[in-house]
N, C-alpha and C positions, 0 to 999 in steps of 0.2 A: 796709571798706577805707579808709573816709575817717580813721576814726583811727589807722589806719598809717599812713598818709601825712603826718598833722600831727608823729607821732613821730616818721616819719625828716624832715620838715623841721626840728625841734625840731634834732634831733641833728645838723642841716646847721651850723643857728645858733649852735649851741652850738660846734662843730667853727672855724666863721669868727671864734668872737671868740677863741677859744685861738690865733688864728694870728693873728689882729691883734691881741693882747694887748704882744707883744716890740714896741720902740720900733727901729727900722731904723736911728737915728741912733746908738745904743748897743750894737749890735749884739754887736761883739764884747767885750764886758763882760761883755755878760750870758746869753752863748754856755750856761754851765749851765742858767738858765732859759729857756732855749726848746729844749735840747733835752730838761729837765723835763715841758715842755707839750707838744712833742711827743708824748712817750710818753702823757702824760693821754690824748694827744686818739686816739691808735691805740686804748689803752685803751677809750675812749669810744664810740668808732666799733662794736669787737669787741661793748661791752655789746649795744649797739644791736643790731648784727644779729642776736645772739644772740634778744635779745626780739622780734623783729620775724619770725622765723623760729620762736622759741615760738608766737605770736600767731597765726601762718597756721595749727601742726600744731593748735592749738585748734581755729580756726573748720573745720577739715578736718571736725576733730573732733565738734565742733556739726552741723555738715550730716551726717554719718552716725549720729550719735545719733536727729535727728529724721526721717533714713528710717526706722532701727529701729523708730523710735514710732509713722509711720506703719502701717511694715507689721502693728505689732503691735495696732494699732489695729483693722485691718481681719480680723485675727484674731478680737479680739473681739468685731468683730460681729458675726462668721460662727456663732460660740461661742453669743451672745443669739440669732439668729435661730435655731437648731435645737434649743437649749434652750426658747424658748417657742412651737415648733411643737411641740415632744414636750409639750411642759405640756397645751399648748389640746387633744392629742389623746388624753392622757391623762383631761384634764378631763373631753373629751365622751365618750370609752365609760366613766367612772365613773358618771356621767349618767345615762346610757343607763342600766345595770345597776340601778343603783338606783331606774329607772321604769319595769325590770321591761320596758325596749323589747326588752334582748336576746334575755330567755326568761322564764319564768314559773318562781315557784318550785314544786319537787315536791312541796312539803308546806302546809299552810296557816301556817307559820309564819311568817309575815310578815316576822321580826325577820332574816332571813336574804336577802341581794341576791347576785344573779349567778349562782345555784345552776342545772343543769340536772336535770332528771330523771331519777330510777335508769333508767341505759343497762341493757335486758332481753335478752335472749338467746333464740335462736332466730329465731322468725318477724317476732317484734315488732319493729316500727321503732324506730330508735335515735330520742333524741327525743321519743317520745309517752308518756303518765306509765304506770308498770307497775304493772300488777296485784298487787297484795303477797299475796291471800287466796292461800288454797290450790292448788296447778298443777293440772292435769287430767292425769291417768294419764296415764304415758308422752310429757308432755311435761318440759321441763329448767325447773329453779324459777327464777322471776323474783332480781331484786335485789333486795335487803330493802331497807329505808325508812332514811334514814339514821338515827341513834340523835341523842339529845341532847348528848354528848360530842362527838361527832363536827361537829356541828355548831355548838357554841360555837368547835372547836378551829378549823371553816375561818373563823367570822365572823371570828373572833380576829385571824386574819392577812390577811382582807382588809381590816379597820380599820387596822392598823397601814399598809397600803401604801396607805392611800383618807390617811391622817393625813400621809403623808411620812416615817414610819421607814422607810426601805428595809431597811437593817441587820436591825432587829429582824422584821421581815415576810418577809426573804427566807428565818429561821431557822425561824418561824412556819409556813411553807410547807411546808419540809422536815421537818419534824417533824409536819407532815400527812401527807405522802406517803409518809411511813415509819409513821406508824401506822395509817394508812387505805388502802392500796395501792389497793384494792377500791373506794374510796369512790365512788359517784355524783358525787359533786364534785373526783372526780379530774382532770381533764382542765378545768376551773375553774382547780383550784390549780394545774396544770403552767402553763399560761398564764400565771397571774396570778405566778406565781413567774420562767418568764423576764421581764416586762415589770419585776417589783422588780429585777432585775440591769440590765436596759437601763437603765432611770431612773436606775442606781445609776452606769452606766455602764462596768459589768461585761459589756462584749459577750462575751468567749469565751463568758462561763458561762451568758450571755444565750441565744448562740449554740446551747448544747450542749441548754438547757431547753426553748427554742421547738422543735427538732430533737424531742424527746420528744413533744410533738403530736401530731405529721406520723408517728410512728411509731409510737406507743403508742396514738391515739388519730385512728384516720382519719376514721371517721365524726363526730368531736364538730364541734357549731356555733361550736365555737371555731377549726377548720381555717384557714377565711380567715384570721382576726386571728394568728394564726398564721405566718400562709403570709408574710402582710404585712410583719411586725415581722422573719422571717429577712431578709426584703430590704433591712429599715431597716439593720440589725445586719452585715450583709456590706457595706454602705455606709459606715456607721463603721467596718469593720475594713479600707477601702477595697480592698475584694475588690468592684471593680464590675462583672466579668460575673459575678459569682455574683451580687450584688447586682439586677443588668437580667434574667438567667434567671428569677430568683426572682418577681419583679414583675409580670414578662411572664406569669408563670403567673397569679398573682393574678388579673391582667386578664382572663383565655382562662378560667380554672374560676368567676370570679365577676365577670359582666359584669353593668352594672349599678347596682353594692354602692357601698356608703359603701367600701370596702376598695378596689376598683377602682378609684376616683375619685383617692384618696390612694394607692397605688402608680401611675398615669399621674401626676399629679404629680412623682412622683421622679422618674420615667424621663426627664420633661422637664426634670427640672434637672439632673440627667445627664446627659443631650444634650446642652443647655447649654453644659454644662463641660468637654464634649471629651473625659470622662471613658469 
């Protein structure tokens, strides 16, 4: 404001000497030139306000700009902060799998992380490593041991998603679950395939994968991490009482769990948010 103010004095001064300019002793002589300078000086005046009335819709202008920036500001670092909570939690159950804390693998091939056990049918607990030798009369045949193929095809696409391809991992996936329906590491790859679309930021499809779980695959030890990431996923598609039902469950079937810990987390930042 202080340099609008020197302008319109500027233009005041300017304005006082166009009118003490004409000599009052020769007045009418020179009656053309002064009402020449007259007109300058209305002239003068019009610039003035013009620019002085520019100058305000500017700084209007400047002050709504730098709310934009604010708010956009705090946008992004709403954006960082959930970006490197999904990193850190991404990190820690790639971690985790790879030390073998989630589950142990079904075969002695070491070169293989995250794999669970051929899921066995009938009596057998899901979970516990199956029998491959011959059934016993009149019972139903276990799950055969996964093949070599099979097995390069899941490492294949969990390296891709442990590297940061999501793209090429999410395709990786599906092209497991399309040629392995059956596979023991089925319910592995459905997981690990919605989490490459979450990460990707693909929540519908996020959405649709993790749902394949919970339905395809109830008993797997992947159900919580499952159960968890719907709630993240209906959070981002700000569907927040799907998002707080979901969670809630989490907490109520897995009291306790690293999975519990981090959906009460959400819920309180939910609450929070009035959300």
């Amino acid at each position: 404001m202080n340099k609008l103010a020197l302008i319109f004095l500027f233009a005041m001064v300017l304005t006082g000497v166009v009118h003490a300019a004409p000599d009052p002793a020769n007045e009418r002589g020179n009656a053309p030139m002064v009402m020449a300078a007259t007109a300058d000086n209305q002239r003068l005046q019009r610039n003035m306000l013009e620019l002085l009335n520019r100058l305000d819709q500017i700084e209007q202008e400047l002050r709504q700009m730098r709310g934009d920036v604010e708010v956009l500001g705090n946008e992004l670092s709403g954006i960082k902060r959930r970006q490197r909570e999904l990193y850190l939690d991404m990190d820690r159950r790639l971690r985790e799998v790879e030390l073998g804390a989630v589950r142990k693998p079904a075969s002695t091939d070491t070169s293989i992380t995250d794999v669970q056990p051929p899921v066995t049918t009938g009596k057998t607990p899901v979970g516990k490593p199956a029998q491959v030798d011959r059934p016993a009369t009149g019972d139903k045949p276990v799950a055969a041991a996964p093949g070599k193929k099979e097995k390069i095809a899941y490492r294949t696409a969990f390296n891709l998603l442990k590297e940061g391809r999501y793209a090429q991992s999410i395709s990786a996936f599906e092209k497991f679950m399309k040629a392995y329906p059956k596979s023991s590491y089925a319910d592995n790859a459905q997981y690990w395939l919605g989490e490459a679309n979450y990460v990707s930021r693909k929540y519908k499809a996020a959405l649709k994968e993790f749902k394949q779980v919970l339905e395809r695959y109830p008993e797997s030890p992947k159900l919580g991490d499952a159960m968890l990431k719907l709630g993240f996923t209906y959070y981002e598609l700000k569907q927040y009482d799907k998002s707080k039902k979901m969670l809630n469950e989490v907490v109520r079937q897995f009291p306790k769990s690293t999975v519990s810990r981090l959906a009460q987390t959400r819920l309180n930042r939910i609450k929070s948010a009035g959300k």
